[in-house]
N, C-alpha and C positions, 0 to 999 in steps of 0.2 A: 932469217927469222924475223916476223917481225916484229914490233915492238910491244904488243898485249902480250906475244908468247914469250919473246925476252922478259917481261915483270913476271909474268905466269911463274919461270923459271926460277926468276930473283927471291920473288916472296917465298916461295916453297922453300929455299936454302936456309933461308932464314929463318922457318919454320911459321911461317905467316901462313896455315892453312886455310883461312876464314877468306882467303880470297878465291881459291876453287868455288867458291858458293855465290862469289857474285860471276863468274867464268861467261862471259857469252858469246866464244866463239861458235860463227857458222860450219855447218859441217863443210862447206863446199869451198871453205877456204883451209881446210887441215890438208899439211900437207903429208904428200906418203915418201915413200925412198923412191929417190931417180934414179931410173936407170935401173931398177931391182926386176932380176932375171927370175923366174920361178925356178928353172933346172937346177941353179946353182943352190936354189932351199931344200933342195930335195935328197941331198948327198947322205943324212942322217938324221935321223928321230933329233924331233925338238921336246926340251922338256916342258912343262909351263912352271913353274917356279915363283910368280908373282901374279896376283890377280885382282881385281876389284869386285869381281862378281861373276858368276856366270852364265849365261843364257840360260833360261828355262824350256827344259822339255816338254812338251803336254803329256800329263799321264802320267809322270815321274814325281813324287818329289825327294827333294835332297836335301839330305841333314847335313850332311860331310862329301868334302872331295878330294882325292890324296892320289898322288903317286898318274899325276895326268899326263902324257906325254902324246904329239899328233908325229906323224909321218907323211910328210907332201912327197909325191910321185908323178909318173907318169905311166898308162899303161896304153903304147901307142903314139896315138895323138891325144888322145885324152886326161886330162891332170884331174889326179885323186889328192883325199886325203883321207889317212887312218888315224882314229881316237882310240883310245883306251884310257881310261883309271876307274880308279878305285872309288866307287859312292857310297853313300851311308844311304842304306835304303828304311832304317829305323835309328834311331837313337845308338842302339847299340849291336848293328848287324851293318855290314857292306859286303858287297858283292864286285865283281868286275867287269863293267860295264864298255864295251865297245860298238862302235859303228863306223861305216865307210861313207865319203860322200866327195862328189863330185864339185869340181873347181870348174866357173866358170871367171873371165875377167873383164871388166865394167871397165868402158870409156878406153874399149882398147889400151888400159893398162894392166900388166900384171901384177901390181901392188895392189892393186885394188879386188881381189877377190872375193863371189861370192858361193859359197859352201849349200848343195844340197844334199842331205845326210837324209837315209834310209837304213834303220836295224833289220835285219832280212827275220832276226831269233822273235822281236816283241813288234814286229809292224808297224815301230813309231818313226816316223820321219818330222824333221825340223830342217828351216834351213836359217840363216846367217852371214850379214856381211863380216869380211874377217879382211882390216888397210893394213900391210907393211909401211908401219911409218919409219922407222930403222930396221935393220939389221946390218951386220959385218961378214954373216954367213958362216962365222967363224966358232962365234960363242951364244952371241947375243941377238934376239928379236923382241921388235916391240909390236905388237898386233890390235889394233882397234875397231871395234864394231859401234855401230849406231843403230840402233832397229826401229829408233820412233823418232823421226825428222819432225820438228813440230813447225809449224804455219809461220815462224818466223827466222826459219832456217836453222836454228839451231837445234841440237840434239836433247832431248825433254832427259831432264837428270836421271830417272830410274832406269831410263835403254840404251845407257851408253857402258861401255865394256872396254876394257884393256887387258891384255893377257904379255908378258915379260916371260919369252921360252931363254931354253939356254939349253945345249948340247949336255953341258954339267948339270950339278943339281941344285948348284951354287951361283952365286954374281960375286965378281968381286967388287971392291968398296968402290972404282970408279964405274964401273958397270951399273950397282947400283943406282947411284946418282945420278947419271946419264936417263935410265930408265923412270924414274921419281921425278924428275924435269920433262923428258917428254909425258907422262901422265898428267901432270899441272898445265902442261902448255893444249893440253884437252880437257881441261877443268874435271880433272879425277886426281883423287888423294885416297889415304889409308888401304893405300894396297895389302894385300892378305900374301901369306908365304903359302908354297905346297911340299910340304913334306912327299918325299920320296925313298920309305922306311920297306914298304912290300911293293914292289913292282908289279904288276899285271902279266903273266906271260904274253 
């Protein structure tokens, strides 16, 4: 690790947030999980449980998101991935929202994925980088996106994304913290929780 993502680390325990704001790591120095096999993510739906934001759809928008879990596969030679959760498509209406989208992997690494999503029901297609920066394959992943690299390499504060899945619906307290640290150590704080109260079939 090096030593801005170690302080990154530091201040955050400490609850020194004010430092995510001065954060200027480049994207092309974060690093993802070595050695991180895609088959082995693919064994069971991930939940997403903690998040900073989430990509916008065009044509959608979103009041609320709840109960969000993906499924990575493979059909063939081909690696997918399945979404579903729950949106608030008014204040006070949600509906259940899913789409499928195809995994491709940048720089000949498999951590490094990028997601092209097509709804076959509303004809919206988006797509999305989406880094394993941890996982243990077990309980926990940590997944990062950038969508607007700016001219000085770094990631422009409103298009950078982290998502904290878990097999559970839960983290435990050092799961947490592990997860809360690598988000500072990519200059993101105040993660949001996802309730997972009504599942999606």
């Amino acid at each position: 690790m090096k030593s801005g993502d170690f302080l990154a680390v530091v201040l955050y325990q400490l609850g020194i947030f004010s430092f995510v704001s001065l954060c200027q790591i480049k994207v092309a120095d974060i690093k993802v999980k070595g050695d991180f096999v895609f088959e082995n993510f693919t064994t069971s739906a991930w939940k997403t449980v903690k998040y900073n934001s989430f990509t916008p759809i065009e044509g959608i928008t979103i009041y609320s998101t709840s109960d969000q879990k993906s499924q990575f596969g493979l059909k063939g030679d081909q690696p997918f991935v399945y979404n579903v959760a729950r949106i608030g498509i008014t204040p006070t209406r949600s509906v259940c929202y899913s789409d499928t989208g195809t995994v491709e992997f940048l720089d000949n690494n498999q951590a490094k994925m990028f997601l092209k999503y097509h709804n076959k029901k509303t004809g919206q297609t988006h797509q999305q980088n989406q880094w394993v920066l941890y996982t243990d394959y077990d309980n926990m992943a940590v997944v990062y996106a950038c969508q607007k690299e700016q001219t000085d390499g770094t990631c422009h504060a409103d298009h950078r994304y982290i998502w904290i899945l878990a097999k559970k619906s839960t983290l435990t307290p050092e799961e947490e913290a592990r997860a809360n640290g690598i988000a500072a150590s990519v200059c993101i704080s105040g993660l949001k929780t996802v309730d997972h109260n009504q599942p999606c079939p």
